[in-house]
C-alpha positions as CSV (number, residue, x, y, z in Angstrom):
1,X,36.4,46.2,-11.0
2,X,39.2,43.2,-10.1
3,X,42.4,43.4,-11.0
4,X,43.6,40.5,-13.1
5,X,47.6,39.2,-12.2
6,X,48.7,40.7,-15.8
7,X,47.5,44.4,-13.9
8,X,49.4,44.1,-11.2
9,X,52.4,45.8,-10.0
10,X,55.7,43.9,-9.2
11,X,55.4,44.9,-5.6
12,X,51.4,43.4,-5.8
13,X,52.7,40.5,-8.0
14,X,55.5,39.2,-5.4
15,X,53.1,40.0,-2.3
16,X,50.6,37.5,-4.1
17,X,53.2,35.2,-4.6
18,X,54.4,35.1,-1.0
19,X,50.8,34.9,0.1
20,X,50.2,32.0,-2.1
21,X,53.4,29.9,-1.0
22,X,52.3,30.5,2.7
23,X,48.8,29.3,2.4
24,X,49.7,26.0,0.4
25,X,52.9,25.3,3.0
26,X,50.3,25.3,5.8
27,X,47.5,23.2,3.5
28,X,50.9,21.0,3.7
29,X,51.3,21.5,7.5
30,X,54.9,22.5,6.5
31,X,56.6,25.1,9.0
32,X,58.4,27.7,7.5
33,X,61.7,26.0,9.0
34,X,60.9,22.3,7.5
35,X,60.6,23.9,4.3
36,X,63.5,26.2,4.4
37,X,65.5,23.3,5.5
38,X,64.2,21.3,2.2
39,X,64.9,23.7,0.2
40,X,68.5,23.6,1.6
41,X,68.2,26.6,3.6
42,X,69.5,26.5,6.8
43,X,67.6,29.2,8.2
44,X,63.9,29.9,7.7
45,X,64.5,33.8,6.9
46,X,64.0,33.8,3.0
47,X,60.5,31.7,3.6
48,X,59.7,34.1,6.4
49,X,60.7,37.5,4.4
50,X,59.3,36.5,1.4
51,X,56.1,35.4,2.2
52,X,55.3,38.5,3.7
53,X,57.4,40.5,1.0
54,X,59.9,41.6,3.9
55,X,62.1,44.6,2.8
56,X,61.2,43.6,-0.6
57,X,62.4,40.4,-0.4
58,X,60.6,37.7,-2.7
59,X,61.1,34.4,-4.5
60,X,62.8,33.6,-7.9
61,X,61.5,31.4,-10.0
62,X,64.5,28.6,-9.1
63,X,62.7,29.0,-5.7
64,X,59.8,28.8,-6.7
65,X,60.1,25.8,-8.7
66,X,62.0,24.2,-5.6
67,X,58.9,24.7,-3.6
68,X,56.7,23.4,-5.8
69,X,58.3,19.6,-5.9
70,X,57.9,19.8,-2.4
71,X,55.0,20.6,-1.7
72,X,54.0,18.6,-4.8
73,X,52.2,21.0,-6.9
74,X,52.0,23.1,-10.1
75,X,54.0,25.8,-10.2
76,X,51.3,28.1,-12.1
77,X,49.2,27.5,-7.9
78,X,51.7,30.4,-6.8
79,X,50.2,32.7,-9.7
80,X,46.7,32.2,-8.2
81,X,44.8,35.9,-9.0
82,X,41.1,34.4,-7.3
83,X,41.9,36.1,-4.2
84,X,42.4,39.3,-5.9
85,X,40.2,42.4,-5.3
């Protein structure tokens, strides 16, 4: 049986999350850096940490929206369950 996003756990929710951001900032051919830096970052270590869901580091959703308008997408593409299992 797949788990649906309202069945996950936070951990499993901001682990999708982080997934999802990296996979659309390489479909942008975005580093990590470049989109640290437009995010006003001046170090890529909160892209890096929380797309991998480092030390339980994640992204908010002021982040998240950030991201978005950068990348140019809808928001709800971060909450993406299809790759679930």
């Amino acid at each position: 049986m797949n788990k649906k996003i309202n069945d996950l756990t936070a951990d499993e929710l901001h682990k999708l999350i982080g997934a999802n951001v990296a996979k659309l900032r390489k479909k942008a051919n975005l580093s990590q850096l470049a989109l640290s830096l437009e995010m006003g970052n001046k170090s890529p270590s909160l892209v890096s940490s929380a797309e991998l869901y480092t030390n339980k580091r994640h992204f908010n959703i002021v982040q998240l929206q950030k991201i978005a308008k950068i990348l140019d997408i809808d928001i709800c593409e971060f909450f993406d369950d299809s790759t679930i299992g």
